[in-house]
C-alpha positions as CSV (number, residue, x, y, z in Angstrom):
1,X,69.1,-22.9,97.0
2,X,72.1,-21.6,95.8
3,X,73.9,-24.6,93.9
4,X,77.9,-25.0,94.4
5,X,80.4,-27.2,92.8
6,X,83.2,-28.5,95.2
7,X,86.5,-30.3,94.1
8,X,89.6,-32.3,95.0
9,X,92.0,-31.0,93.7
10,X,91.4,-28.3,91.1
11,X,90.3,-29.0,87.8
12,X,90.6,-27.6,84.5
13,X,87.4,-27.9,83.8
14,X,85.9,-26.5,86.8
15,X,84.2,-23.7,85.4
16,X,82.3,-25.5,82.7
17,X,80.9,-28.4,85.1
18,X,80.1,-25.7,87.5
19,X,78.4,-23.7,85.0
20,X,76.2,-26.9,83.6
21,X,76.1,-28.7,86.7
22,X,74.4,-25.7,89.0
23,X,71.9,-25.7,85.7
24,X,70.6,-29.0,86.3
25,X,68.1,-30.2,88.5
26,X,69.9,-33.5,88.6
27,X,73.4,-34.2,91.3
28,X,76.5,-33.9,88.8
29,X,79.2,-36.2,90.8
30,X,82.7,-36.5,89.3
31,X,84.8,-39.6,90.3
32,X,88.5,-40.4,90.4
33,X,89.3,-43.8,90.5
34,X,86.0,-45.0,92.2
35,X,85.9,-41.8,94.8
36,X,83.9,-39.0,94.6
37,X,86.2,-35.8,94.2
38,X,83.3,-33.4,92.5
39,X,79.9,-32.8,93.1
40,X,77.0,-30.2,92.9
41,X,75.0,-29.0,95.7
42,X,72.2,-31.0,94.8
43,X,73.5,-34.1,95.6
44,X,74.2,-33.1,99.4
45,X,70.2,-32.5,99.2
46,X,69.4,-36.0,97.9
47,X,71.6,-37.6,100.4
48,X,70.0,-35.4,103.3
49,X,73.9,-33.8,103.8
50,X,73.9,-30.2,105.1
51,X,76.5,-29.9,102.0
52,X,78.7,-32.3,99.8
53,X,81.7,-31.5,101.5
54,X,81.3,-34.6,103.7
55,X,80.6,-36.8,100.5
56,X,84.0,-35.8,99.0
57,X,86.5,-38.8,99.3
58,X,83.9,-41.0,99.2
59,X,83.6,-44.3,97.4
60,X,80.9,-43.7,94.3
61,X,79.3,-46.8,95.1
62,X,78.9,-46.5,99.2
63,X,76.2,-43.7,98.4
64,X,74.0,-46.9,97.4
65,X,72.1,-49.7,99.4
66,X,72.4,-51.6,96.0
67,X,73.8,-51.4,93.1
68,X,71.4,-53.5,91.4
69,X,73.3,-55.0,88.3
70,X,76.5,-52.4,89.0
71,X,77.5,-49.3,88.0
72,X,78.1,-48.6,84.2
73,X,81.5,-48.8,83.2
74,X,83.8,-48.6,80.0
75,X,81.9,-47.7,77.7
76,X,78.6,-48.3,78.7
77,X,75.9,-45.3,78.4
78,X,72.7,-46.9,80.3
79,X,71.2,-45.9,82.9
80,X,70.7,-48.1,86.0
81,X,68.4,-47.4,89.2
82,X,69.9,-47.6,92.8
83,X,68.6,-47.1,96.2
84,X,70.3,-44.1,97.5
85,X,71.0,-43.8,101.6
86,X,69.7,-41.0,103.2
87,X,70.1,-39.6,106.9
88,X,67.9,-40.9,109.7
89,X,67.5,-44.1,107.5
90,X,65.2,-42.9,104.4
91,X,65.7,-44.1,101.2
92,X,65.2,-42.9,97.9
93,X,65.2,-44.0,94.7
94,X,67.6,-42.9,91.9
95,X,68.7,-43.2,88.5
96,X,72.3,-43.0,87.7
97,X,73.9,-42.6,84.6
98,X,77.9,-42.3,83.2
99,X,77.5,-39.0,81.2
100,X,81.6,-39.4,80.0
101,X,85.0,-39.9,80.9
102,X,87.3,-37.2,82.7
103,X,88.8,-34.7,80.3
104,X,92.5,-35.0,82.4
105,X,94.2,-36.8,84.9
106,X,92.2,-35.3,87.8
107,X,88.5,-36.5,86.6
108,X,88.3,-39.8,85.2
109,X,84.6,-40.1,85.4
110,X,81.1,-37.7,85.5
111,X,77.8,-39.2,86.4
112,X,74.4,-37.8,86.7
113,X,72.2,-38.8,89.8
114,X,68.1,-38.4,88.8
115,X,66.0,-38.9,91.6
116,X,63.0,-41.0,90.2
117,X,61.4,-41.9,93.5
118,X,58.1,-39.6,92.7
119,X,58.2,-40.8,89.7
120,X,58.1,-44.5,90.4
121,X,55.4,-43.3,93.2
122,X,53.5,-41.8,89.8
123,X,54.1,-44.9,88.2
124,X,52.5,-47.2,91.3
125,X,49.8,-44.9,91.5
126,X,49.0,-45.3,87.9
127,X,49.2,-49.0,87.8
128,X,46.7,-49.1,90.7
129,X,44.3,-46.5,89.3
130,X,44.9,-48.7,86.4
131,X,43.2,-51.8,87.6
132,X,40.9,-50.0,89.5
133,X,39.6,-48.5,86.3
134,X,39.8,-52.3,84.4
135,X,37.7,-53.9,87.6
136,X,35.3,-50.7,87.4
137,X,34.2,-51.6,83.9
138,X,34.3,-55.3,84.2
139,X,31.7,-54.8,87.0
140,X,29.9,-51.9,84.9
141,X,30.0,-54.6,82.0
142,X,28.3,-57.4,84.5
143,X,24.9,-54.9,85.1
144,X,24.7,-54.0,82.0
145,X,24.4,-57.6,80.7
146,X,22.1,-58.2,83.9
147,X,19.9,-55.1,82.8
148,X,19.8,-56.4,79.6
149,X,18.7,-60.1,80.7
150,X,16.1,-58.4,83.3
151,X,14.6,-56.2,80.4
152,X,13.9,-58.6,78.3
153,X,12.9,-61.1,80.8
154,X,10.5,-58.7,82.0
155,X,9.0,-57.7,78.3
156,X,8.3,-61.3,77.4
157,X,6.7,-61.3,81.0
158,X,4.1,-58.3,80.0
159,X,4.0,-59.8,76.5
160,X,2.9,-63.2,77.8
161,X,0.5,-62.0,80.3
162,X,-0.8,-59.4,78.6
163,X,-2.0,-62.3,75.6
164,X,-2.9,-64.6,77.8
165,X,-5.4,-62.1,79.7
166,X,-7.1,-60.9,76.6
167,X,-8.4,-64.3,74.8
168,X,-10.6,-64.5,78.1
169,X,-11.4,-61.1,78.7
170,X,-12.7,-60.9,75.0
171,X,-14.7,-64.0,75.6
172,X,-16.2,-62.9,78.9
173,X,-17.4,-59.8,76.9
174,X,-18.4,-61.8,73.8
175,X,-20.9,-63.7,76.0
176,X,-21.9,-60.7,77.5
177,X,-22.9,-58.5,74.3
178,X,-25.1,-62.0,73.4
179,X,-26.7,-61.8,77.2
180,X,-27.2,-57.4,76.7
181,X,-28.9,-58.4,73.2
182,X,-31.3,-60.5,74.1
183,X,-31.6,-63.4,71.4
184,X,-30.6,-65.6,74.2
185,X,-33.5,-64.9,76.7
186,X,-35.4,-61.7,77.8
187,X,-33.2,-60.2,81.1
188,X,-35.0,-58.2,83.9
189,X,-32.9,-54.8,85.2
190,X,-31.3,-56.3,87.8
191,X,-29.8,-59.1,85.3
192,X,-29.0,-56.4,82.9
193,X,-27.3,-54.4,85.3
194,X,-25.1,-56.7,86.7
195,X,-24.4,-57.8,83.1
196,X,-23.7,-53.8,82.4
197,X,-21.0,-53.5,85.1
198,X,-19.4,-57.0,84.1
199,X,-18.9,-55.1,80.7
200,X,-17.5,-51.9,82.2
201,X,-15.1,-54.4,84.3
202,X,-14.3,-55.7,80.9
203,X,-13.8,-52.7,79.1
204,X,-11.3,-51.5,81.8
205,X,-9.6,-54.6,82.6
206,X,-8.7,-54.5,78.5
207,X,-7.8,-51.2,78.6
208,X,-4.4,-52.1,81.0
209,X,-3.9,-54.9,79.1
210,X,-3.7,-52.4,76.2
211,X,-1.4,-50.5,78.2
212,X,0.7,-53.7,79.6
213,X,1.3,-54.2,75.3
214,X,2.0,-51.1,74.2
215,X,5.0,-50.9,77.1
216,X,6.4,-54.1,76.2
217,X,6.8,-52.8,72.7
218,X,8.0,-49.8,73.9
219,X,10.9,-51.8,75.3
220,X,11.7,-53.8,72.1
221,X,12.4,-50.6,70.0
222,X,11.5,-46.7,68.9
223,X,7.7,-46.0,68.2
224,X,7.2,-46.1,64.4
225,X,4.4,-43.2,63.3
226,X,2.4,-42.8,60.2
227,X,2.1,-39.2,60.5
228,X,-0.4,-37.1,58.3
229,X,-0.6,-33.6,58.2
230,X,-4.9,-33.1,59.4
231,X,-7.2,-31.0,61.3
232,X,-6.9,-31.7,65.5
233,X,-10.4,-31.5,65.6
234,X,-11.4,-35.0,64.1
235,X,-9.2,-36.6,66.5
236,X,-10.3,-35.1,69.4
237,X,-14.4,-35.4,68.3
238,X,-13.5,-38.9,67.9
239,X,-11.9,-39.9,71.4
240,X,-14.7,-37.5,72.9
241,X,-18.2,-39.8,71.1
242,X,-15.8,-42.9,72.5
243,X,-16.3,-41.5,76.3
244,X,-19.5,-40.1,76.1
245,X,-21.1,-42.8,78.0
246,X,-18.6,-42.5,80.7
247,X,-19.4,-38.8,80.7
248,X,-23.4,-39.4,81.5
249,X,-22.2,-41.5,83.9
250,X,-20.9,-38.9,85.8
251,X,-22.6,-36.3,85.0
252,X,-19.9,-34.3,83.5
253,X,-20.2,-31.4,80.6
254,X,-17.0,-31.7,77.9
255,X,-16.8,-28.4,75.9
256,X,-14.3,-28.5,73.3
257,X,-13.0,-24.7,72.1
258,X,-13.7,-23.7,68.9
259,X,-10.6,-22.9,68.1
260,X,-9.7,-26.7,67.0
261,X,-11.8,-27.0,64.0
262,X,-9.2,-24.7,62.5
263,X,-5.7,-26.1,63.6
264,X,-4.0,-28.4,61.7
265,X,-1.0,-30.4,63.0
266,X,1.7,-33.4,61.6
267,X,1.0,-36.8,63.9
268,X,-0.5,-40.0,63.7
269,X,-4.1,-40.2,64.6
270,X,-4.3,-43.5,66.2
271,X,-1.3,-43.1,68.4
272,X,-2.8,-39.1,69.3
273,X,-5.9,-40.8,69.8
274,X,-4.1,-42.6,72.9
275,X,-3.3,-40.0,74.4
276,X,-6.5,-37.9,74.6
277,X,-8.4,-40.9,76.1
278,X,-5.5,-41.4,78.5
279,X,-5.7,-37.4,79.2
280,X,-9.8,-37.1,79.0
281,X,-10.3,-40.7,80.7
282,X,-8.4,-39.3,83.9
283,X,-10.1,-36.2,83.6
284,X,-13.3,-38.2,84.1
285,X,-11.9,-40.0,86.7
286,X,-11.0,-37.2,89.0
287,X,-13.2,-34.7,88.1
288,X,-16.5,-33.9,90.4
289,X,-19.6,-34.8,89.5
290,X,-21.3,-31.7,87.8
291,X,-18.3,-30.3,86.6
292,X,-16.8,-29.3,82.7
293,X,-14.1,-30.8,81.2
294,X,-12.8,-28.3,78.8
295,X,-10.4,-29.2,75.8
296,X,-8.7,-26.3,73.9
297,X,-6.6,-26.4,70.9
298,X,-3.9,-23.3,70.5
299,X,-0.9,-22.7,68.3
300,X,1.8,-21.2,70.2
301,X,3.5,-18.2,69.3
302,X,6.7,-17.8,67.5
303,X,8.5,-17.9,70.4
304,X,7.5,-20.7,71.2
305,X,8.1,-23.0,68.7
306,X,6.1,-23.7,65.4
307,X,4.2,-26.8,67.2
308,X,0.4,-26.9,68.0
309,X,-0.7,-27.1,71.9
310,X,-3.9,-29.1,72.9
311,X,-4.7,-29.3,76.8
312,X,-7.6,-31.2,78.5
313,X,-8.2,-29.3,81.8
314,X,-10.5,-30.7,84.8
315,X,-11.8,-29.2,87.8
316,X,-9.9,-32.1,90.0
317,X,-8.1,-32.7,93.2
318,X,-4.9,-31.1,90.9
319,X,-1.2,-32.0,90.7
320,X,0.9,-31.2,93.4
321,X,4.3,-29.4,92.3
322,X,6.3,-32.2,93.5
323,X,4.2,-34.8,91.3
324,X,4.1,-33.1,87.9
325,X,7.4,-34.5,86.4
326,X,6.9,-37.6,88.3
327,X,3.4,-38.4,87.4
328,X,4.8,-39.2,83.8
329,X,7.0,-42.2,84.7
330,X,5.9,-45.5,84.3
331,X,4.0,-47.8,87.3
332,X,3.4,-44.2,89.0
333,X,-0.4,-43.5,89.3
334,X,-1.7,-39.9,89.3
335,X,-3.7,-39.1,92.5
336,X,-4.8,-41.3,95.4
337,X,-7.8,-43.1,96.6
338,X,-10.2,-45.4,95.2
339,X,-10.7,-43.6,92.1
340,X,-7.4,-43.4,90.8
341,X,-7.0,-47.1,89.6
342,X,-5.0,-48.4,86.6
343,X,-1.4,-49.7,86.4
344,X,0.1,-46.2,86.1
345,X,1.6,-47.1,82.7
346,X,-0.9,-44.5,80.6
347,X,0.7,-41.0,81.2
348,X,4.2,-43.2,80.7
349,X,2.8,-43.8,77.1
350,X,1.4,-41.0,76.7
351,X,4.6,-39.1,76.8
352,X,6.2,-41.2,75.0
353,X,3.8,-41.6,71.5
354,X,4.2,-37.2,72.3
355,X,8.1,-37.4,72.5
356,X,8.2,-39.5,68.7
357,X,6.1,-36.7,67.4
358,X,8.9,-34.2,68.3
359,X,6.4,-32.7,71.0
360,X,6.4,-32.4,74.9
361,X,3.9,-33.2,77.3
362,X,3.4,-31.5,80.8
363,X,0.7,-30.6,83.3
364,X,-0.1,-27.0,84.9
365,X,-2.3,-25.8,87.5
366,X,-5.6,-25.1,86.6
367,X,-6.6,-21.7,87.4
368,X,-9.4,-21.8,89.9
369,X,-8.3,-25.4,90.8
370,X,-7.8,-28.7,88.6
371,X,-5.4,-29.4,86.3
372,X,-4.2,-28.6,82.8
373,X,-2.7,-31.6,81.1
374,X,-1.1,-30.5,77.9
375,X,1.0,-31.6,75.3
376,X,2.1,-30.2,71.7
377,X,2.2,-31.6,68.0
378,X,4.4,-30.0,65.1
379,X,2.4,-27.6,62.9
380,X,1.2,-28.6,59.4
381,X,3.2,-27.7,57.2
382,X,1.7,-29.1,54.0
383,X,3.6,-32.9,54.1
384,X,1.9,-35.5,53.3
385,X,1.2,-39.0,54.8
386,X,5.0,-40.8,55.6
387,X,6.7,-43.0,57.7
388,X,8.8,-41.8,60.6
C-alpha cells in the first residue's frame, strides 16, 4: 500500500516526515497539543481506519484502551506499551515511543507507533515451548534414573542367581563323576545311563548359567580382550575335540576346510572360543541326523576389509529373512520346537565378544538349505599379545 502523510495545517517540515515516515514500517503520528494533526498511512491500517483522515483532530491518547503508566512526556525517551482500539472491537498491542519535539509552532510532538502484538504472541509461544521443553527433560531425566536402577537391579539379579545355581550344579556333577567312576560301587547300564543324562543335564544347565554371567558382566562395563595375533585353526580344533561327543550323539560329520591351518587373525582365544561353541553347539542342535557341519576359514578380499571370515554352516531348518538381525538380540532363541532350548542369551554374546574384536557377525542362507553363521576377526598383522 501506497503510504501517505496527512496534516493540519501545513508544516514546514512536511516533506522530510513524509519522506522518513512512508519509509518506515512503524505509524509516524505528529501531535499538537495532545491532538493528532499528522500521521502516516500506516497508522489508519493499525487502527482498522479506511485512512487517517478520520484520526486527524483526535486526542493522542483516545487511540488507547490504556495507557498503562502514561504517555512519555518532557523529556522522557522510553518506550511504553498500550492497547491500541481497533474497529469491530479487536485489539492490538503497541509500543509507543516520543521520537522528539515539533521543529515550529505547528508540531509540538512526533511519536512512533510499533505494533508488537506478534511479537508478544512469539514471546508467549516461546515461554510455553519453554516449559514444555524443561518438563520434557525432567520426565526424560526420571527414566533414565529408572533405567539405571532397573539395570542394575536386574544385573545383581542374574549375578546372584547365576552363583547361587552353580555351587549345586557342580556338586550334583561332582557326585556324579564319583558314581560314572566306579570306586564307589560297580553300576549296571541302566544306572549308568541314567547317571549319563543327569551329567548332560548338568553340563547344559551350567552352560546358561555361563551365559546368565557373562551378560551380567556385559552390563557392568566394555569386554576387556587379551588379543594375540595366532593361527584360527587351533581355536577352532579345540572347540571342535570339546563337542565331539555331542557329535556321535547325533550322528553328525564336522569337516573343517583346509584353508584354516593357514589363516592367522588378532583376537582372544578364550573369548573366540565362545563363540564357535555357541555357533557349532546350535549347529548340532538343528542340524539332521546324518548330516555335515562344515567350518571354513577365508580372508576376505581387499574390498572387503583386511579382517578374516570363519562360518559354521549346517544343513538345518535355516533362518528366515525376517529373523537374521533379530536372532542376535538377547532372550531371543533361534528356531522353534523342542530342540531349540537355551535362554537365547548365546548369539547376544556371541556378537558382542565379535563386536570388541572390531569384527561383525551375521548369518546367510545356506545354499541348498541350512544356514551359514559367520562372523570376521582382524587379520594378523604381526602384533603381539596386548590388552584392549
Amino acid at each position: 500500500m501506497q503510504r501517505i502523510a496527512h496534516e493540519v495545517p501545513a508544516l514546514s517540515g512536511e516533506s522530510a516526515l513524509r519522506r522518513v515516515g512512508d519509509a518506515l514500517s512503524e505509524a509516524l503520528v505528529g501531535t499538537r497539543a495532545g491532538r493528532i494533526v499528522w500521521a502516516t498511512a500506516r497508522l489508519a491500517e493499525m487502527t482498522g481506519e479506511h485512512d487517517v483522515t478520520g484520526l486527524l483532530g483526535l486526542p493522542f491518547d483516545a487511540l488507547f484502551e490504556d495507557v498503562g503508566e502514561g504517555l512519555p512526556a518532557g523529556e522522557q525517551d522510553h518506550s511504553i506499551e498500550c492497547v491500541l482500539r481497533r474497529g469491530a472491537g479487536a485489539e492490538a498491542r503497541v509500543s509507543v515511543h516520543r521520537v522528539c519535539r515539533g521543529e515550529d509552532e505547528g508540531l509540538d510532538r512526533v511519536w512512533l507507533l510499533e505494533d508488537v502484538s506478534r511479537l508478544r504472541l512469539l514471546e508467549s509461544e516461546l515461554l510455553r515451548a519453554s516449559r514444555d521443553l524443561h518438563a520434557a527433560n525432567r520426565e526424560i531425566a526420571t527414566l533414565r534414573e529408572r533405567m539405571r536402577r532397573e539395570l542394575a537391579d536386574r544385573e545383581d539379579l542374574l549375578t546372584v542367581v547365576s552363583h547361587e545355581l552353580r555351587t549345586p550344579v557342580t556338586v550334583i556333577r561332582g557326585y556324579g563323576r564319583l558314581l560314572l567312576s566306579g570306586k564307589v560301587g560297580e553300576l549296571n547300564d541302566e544306572q549308568r545311563r541314567f547317571l549319563g543324562e543327569s551329567q548332560k543335564s548338568c553340563q547344559r544347565l551350567n552352560a546358561f548359567i555361563g551365559d546368565l554371567l557373562e551378560t551380567a558382566r556385559s552390563l557392568s562395563g566394555e569386554t576387556v580382550l587379551e588379543v594375540s595375533e595366532l593361527c584360527v585353526a587351533a581355536t577352532i580344533e579345540a572347540v571342535v575335540s570339546s563337542l565331539e561327543p555331542l557329535l556321535g550323539e547325533q550322528k553328525l560329520d564336522l569337516r573343517v576346510a583346509p584353508e584354516a591351518a593357514r589363516l592367522r587373525a588378532r583376537f582372544d582365544p578364550a573369548r573366540v572360543e565362545q563363540v564357535l561353541t555357541n555357533l557349532i553347539g546350535n549347529a548340532i542342535k538343528f542340524a539332521p541326523p546324518g548330516s555335515c557341519i562344515e567350518i571354513a576359514a577365508r580372508s576376505p578380499s581387499r574390498a572387503e576389509g583386511d579382517f578374516v571370515e570363519i562360518s559354521v554352516a549346517d544343513a538345518g531348518p535355516g533362518v528366515s529373512e525376517a529373523d537374521r538381525e533379530r536372532i542376535f538380540e538377547p532372550w531371543v532363541r533361534a528356531g522353534q520346537g523342542s530342540r531349540c532350548g537355551g535362554l537365547g542369551l548365546g548369539l547376544a554374546i556371541a556378537r558382542r565378544i565379535v563386536d570388541a574384536h572390531g569384527g561383525r557377525i551375521g548369518v546367510r542362507p545356506r545354499e541348498g538349505g541350512g544356514s551359514v553363521f559367520f562372523f570376521t576377526l582382524p587379520a594378523a598383522q604381526g602384533a603381539g599379545a596386548e590388552r584392549v
